[in-house]
PyMOL Python script that loads the backbone (N, CA, C, O; Angstrom):
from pymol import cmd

cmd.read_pdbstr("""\
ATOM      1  N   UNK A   1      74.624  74.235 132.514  1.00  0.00           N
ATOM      2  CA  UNK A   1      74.400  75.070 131.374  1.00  0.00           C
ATOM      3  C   UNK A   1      74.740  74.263 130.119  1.00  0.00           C
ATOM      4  O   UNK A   1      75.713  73.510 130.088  1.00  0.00           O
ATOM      5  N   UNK A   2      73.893  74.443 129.066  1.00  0.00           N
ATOM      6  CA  UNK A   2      74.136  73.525 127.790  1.00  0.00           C
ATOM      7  C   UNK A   2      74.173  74.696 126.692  1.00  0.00           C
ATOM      8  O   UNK A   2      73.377  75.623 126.550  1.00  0.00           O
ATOM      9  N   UNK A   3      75.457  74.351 125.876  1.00  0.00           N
ATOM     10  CA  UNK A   3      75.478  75.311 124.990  1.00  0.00           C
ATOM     11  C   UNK A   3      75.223  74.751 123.638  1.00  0.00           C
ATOM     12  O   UNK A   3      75.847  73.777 123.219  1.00  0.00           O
ATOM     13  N   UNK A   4      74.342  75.342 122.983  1.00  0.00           N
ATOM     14  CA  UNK A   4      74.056  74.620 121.236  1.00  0.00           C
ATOM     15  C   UNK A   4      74.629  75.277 120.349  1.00  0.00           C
ATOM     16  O   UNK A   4      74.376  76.470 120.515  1.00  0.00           O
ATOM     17  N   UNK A   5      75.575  75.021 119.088  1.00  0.00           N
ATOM     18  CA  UNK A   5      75.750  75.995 117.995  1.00  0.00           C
ATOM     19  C   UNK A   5      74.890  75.300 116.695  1.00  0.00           C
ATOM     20  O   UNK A   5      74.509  74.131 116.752  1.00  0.00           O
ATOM     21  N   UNK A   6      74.714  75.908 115.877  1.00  0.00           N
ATOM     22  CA  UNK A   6      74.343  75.467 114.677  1.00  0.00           C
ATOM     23  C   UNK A   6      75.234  75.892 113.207  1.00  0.00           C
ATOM     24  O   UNK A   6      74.846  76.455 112.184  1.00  0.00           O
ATOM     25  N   UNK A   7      76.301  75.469 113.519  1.00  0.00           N
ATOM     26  CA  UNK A   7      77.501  76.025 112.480  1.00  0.00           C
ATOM     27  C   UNK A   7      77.066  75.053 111.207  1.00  0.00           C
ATOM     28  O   UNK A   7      76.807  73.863 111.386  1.00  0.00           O
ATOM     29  N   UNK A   8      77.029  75.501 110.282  1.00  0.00           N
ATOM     30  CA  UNK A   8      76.508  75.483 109.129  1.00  0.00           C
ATOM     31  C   UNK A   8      77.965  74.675 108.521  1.00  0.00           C
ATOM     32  O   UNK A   8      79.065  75.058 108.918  1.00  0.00           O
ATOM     33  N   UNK A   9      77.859  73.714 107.687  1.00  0.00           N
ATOM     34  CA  UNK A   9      79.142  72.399 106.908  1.00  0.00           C
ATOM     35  C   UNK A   9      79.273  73.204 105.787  1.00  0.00           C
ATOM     36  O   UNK A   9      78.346  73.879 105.340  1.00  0.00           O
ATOM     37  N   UNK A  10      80.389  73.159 105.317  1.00  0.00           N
ATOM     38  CA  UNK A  10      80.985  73.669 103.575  1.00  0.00           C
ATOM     39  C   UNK A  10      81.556  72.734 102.898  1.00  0.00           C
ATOM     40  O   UNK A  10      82.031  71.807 103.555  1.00  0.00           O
ATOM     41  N   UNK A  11      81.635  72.710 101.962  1.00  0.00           N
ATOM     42  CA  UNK A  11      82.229  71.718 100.775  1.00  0.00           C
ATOM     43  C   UNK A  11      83.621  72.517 100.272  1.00  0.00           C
ATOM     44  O   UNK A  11      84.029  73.676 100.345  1.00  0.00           O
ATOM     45  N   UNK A  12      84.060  71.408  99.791  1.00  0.00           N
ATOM     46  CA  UNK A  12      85.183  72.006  98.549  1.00  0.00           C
ATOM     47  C   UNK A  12      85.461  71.417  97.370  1.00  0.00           C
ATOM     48  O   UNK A  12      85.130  70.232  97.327  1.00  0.00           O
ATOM     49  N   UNK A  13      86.113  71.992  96.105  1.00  0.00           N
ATOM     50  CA  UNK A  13      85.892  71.484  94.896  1.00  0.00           C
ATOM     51  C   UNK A  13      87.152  71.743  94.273  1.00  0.00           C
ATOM     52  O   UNK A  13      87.676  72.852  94.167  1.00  0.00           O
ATOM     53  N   UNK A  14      87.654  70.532  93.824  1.00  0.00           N
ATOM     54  CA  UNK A  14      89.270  70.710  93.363  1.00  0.00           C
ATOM     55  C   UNK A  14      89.059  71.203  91.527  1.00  0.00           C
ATOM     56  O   UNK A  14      88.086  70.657  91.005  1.00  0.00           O
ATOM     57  N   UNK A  15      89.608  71.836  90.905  1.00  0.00           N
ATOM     58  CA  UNK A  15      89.304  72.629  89.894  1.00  0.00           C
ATOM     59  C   UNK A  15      91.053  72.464  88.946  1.00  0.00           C
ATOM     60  O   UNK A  15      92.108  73.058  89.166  1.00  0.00           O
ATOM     61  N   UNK A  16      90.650  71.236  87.718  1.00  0.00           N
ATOM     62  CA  UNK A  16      91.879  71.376  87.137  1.00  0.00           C
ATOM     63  C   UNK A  16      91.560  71.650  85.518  1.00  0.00           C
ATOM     64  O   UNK A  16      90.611  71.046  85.018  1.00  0.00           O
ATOM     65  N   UNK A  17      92.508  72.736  84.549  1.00  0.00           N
ATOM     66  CA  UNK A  17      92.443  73.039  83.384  1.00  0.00           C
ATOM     67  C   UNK A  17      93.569  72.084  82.946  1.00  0.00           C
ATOM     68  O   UNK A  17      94.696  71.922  83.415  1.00  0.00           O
ATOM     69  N   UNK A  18      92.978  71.536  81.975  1.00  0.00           N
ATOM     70  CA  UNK A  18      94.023  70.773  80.765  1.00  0.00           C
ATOM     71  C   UNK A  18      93.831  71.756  79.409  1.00  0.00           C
ATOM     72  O   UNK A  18      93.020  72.650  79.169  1.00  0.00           O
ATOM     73  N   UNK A  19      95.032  71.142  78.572  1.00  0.00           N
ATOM     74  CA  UNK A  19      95.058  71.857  77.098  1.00  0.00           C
ATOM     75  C   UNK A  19      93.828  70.435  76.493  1.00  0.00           C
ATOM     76  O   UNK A  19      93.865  69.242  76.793  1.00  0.00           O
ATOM     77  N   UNK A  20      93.068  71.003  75.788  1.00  0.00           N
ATOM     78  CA  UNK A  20      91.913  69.849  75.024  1.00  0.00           C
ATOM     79  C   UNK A  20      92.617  69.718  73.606  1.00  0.00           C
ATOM     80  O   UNK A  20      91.826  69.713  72.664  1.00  0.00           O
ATOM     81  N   UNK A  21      94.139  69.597  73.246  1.00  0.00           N
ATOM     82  CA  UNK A  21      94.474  69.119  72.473  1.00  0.00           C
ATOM     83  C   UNK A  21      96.043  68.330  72.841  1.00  0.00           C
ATOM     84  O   UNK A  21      96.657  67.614  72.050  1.00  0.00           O
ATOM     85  N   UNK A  22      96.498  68.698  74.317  1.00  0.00           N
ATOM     86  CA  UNK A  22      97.394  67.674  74.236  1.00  0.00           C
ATOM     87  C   UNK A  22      97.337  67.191  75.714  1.00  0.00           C
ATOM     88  O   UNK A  22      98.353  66.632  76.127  1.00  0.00           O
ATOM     89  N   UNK A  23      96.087  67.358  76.727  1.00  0.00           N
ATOM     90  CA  UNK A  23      95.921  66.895  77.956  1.00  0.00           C
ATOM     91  C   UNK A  23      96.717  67.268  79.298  1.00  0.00           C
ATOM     92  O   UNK A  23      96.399  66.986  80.454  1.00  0.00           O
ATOM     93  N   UNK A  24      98.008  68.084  78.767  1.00  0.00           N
ATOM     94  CA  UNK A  24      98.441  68.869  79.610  1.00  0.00           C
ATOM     95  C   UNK A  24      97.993  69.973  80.805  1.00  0.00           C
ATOM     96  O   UNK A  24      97.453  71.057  80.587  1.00  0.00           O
ATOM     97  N   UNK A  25      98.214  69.638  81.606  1.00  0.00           N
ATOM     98  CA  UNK A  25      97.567  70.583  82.798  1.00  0.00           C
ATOM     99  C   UNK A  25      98.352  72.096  83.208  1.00  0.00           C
ATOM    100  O   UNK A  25      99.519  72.230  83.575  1.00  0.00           O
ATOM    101  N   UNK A  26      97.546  72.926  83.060  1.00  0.00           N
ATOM    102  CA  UNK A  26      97.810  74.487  82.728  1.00  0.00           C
ATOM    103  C   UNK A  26      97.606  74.854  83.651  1.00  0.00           C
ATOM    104  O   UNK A  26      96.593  74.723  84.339  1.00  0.00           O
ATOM    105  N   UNK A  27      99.136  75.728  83.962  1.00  0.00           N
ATOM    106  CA  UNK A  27      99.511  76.412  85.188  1.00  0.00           C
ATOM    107  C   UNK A  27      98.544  77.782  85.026  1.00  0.00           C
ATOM    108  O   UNK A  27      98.093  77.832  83.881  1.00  0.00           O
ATOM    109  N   UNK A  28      98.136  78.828  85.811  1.00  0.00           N
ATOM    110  CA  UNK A  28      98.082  79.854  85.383  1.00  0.00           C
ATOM    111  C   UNK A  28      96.486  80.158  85.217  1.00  0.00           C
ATOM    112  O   UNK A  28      96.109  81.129  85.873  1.00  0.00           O
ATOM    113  N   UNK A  29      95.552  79.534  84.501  1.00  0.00           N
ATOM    114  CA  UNK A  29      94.308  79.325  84.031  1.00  0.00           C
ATOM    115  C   UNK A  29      93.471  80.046  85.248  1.00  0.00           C
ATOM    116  O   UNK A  29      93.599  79.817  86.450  1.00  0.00           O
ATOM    117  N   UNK A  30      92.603  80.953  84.631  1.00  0.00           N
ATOM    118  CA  UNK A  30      91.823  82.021  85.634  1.00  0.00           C
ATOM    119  C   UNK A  30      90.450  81.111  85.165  1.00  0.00           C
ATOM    120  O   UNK A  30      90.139  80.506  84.139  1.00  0.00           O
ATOM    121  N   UNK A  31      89.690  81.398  86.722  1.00  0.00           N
ATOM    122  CA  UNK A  31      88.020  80.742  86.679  1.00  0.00           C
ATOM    123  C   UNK A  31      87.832  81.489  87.413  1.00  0.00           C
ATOM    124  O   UNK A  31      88.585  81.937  88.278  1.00  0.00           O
ATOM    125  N   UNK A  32      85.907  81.940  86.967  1.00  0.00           N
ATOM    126  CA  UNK A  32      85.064  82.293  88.465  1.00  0.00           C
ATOM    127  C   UNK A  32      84.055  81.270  88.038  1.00  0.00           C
ATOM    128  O   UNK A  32      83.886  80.780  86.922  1.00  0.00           O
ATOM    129  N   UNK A  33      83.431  81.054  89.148  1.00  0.00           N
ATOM    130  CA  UNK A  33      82.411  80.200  89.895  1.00  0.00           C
ATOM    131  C   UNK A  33      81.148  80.994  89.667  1.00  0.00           C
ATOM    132  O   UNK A  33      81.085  82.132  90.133  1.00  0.00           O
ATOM    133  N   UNK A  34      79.965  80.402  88.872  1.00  0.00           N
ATOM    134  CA  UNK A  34      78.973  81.043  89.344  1.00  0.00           C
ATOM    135  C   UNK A  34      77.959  80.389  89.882  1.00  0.00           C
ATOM    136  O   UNK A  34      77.966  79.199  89.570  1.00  0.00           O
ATOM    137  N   UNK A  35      76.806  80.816  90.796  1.00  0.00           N
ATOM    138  CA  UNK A  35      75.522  80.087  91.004  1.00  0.00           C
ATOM    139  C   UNK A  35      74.981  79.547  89.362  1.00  0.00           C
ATOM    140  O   UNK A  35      75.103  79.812  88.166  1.00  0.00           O
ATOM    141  N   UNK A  36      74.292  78.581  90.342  1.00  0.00           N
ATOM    142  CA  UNK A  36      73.189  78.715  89.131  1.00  0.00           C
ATOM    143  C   UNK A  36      71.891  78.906  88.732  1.00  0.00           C
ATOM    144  O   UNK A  36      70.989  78.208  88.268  1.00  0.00           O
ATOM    145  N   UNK A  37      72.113  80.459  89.159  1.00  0.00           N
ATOM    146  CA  UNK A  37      71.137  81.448  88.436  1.00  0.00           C
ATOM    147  C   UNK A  37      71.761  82.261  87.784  1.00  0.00           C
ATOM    148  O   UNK A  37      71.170  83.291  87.457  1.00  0.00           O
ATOM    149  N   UNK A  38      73.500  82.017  87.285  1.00  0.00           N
ATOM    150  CA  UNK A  38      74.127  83.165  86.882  1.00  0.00           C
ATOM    151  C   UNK A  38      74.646  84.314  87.486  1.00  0.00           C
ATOM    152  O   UNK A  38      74.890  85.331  86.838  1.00  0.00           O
ATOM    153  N   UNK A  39      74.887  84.181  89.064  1.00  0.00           N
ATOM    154  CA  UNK A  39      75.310  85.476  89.730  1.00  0.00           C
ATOM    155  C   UNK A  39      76.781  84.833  90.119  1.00  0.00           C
ATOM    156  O   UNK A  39      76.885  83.627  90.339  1.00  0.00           O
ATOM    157  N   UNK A  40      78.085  85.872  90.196  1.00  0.00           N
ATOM    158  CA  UNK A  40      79.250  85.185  90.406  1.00  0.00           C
ATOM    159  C   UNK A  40      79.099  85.107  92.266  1.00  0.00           C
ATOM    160  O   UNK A  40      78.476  85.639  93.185  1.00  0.00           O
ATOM    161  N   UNK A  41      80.096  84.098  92.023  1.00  0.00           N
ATOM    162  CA  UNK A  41      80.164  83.708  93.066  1.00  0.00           C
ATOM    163  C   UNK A  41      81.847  83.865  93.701  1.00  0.00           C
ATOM    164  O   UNK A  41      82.190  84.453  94.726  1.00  0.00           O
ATOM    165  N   UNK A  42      82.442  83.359  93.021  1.00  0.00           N
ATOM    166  CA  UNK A  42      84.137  83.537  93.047  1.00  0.00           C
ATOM    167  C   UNK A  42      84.801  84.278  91.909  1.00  0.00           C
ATOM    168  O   UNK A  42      84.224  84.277  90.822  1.00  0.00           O
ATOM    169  N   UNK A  43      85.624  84.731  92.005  1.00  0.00           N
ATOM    170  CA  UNK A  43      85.806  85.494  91.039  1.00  0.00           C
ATOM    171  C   UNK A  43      87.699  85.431  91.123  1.00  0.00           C
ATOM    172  O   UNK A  43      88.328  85.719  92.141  1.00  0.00           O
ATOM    173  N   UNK A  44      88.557  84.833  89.331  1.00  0.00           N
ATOM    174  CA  UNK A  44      89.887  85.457  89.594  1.00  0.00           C
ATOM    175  C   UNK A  44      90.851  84.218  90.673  1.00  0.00           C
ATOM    176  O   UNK A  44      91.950  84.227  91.228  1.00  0.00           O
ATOM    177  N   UNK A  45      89.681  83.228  90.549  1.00  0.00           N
ATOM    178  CA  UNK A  45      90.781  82.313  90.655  1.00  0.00           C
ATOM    179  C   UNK A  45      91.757  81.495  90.074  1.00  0.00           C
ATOM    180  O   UNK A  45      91.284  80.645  89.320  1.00  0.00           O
ATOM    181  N   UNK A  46      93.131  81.489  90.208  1.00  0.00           N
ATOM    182  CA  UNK A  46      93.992  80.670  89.568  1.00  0.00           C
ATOM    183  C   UNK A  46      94.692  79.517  89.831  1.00  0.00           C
ATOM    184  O   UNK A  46      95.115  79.278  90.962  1.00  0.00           O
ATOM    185  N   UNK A  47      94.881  78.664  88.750  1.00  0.00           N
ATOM    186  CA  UNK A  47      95.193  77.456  88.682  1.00  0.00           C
ATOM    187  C   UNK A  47      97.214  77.535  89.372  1.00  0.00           C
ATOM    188  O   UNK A  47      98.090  78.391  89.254  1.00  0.00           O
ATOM    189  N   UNK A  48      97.176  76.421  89.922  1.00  0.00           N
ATOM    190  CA  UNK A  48      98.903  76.555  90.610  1.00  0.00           C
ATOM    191  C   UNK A  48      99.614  75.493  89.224  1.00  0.00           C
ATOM    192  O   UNK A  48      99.046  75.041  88.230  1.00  0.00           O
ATOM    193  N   UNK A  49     100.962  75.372  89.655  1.00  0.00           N
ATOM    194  CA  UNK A  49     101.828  74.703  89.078  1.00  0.00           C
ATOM    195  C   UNK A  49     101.678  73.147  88.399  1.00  0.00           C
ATOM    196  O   UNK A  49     102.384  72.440  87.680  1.00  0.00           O
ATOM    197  N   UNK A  50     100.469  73.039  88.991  1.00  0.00           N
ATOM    198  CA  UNK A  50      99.939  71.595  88.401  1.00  0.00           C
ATOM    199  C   UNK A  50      98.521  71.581  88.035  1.00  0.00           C
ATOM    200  O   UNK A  50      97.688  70.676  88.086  1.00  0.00           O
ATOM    201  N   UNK A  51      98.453  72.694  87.687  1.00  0.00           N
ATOM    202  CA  UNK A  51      96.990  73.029  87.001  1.00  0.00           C
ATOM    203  C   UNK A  51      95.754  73.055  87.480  1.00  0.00           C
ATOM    204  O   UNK A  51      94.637  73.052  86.962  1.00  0.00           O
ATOM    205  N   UNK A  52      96.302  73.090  88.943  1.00  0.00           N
ATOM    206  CA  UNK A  52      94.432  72.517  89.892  1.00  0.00           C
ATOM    207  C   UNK A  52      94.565  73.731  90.613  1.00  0.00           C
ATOM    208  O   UNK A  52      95.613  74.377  90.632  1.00  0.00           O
ATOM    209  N   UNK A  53      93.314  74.122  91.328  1.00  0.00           N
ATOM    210  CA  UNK A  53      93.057  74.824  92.470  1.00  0.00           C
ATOM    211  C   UNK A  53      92.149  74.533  92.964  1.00  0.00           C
ATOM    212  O   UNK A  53      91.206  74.168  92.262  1.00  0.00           O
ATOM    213  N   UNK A  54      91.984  74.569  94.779  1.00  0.00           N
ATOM    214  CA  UNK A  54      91.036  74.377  95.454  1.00  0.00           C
ATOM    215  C   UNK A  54      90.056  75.247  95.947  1.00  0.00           C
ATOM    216  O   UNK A  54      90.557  76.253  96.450  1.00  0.00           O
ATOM    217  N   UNK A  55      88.907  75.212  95.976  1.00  0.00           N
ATOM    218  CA  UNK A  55      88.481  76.379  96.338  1.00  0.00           C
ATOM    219  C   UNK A  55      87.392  75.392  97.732  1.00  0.00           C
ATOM    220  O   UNK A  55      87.006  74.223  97.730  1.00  0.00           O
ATOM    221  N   UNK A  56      87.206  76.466  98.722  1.00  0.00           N
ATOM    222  CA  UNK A  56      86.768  75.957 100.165  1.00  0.00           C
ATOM    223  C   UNK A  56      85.771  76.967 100.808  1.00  0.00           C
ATOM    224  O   UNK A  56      85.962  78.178 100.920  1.00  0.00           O
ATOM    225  N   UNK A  57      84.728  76.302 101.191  1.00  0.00           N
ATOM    226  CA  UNK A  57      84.043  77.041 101.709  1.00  0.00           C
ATOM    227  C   UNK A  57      82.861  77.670 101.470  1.00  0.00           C
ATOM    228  O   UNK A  57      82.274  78.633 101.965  1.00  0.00           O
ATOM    229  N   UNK A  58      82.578  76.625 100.286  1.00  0.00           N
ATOM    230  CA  UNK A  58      81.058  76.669  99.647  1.00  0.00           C
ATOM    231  C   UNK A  58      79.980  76.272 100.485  1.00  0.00           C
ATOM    232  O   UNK A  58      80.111  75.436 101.379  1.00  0.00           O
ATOM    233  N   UNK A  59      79.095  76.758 100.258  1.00  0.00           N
ATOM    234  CA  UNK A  59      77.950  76.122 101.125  1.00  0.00           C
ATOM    235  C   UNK A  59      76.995  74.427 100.189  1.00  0.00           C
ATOM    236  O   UNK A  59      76.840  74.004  99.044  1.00  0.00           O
ATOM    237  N   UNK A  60      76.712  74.127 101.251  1.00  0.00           N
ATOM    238  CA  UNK A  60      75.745  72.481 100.650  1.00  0.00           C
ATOM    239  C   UNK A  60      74.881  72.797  99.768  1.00  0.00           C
ATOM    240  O   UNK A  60      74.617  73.994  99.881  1.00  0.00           O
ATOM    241  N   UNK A  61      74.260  72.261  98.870  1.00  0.00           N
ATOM    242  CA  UNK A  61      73.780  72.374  98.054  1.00  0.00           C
ATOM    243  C   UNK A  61      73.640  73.322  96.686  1.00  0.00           C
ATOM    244  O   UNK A  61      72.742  73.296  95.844  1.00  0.00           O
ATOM    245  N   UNK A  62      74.554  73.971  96.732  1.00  0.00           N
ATOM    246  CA  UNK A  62      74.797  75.488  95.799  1.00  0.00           C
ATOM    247  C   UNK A  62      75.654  74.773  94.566  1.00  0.00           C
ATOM    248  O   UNK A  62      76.790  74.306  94.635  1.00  0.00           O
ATOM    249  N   UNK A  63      74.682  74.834  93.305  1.00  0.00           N
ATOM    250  CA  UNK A  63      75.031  74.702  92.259  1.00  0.00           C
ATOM    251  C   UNK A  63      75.988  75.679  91.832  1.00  0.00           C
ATOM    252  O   UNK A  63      75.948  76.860  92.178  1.00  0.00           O
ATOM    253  N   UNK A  64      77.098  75.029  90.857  1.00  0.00           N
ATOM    254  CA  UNK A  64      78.553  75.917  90.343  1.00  0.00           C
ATOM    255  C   UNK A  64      78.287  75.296  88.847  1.00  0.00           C
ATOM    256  O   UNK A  64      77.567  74.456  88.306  1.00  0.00           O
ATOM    257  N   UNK A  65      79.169  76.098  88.566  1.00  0.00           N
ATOM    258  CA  UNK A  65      79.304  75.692  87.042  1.00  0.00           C
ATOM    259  C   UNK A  65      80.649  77.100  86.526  1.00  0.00           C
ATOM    260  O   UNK A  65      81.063  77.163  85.369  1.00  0.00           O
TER     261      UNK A  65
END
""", "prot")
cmd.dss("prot")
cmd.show_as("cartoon", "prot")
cmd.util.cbc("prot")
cmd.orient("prot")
């Protein structure tokens, strides 16, 4: 017996806010993700203690902005 899956690959995208006047990286900082056609996609994510967040589990080819 041969078993096939076709599980589909995801990406991930590390996401950091600085201040654009003294380069500091901002704890706290809310983003959503949208396609790009403008429909959200993520929504209400926040930045951790060093100003980045990861987000996981996007699909290939799906434009963000």
């Amino acid at each position: 017996m041969v078993k096939a899956g076709n599980s589909e690959k995801t990406g991930s995208v590390i996401l950091t806010k600085t201040d654009v006047n003294t380069g500091k990286k901002l704890a706290g900082a809310v983003f959503d993700l949208y396609k790009a056609n403008g429909d959200k996609l993520r929504t209400g994510l926040v930045t951790d203690k060093n100003g980045t967040i990861l987000v996981s589990g996007l699909k290939p080819g799906l434009l963000l902005y």
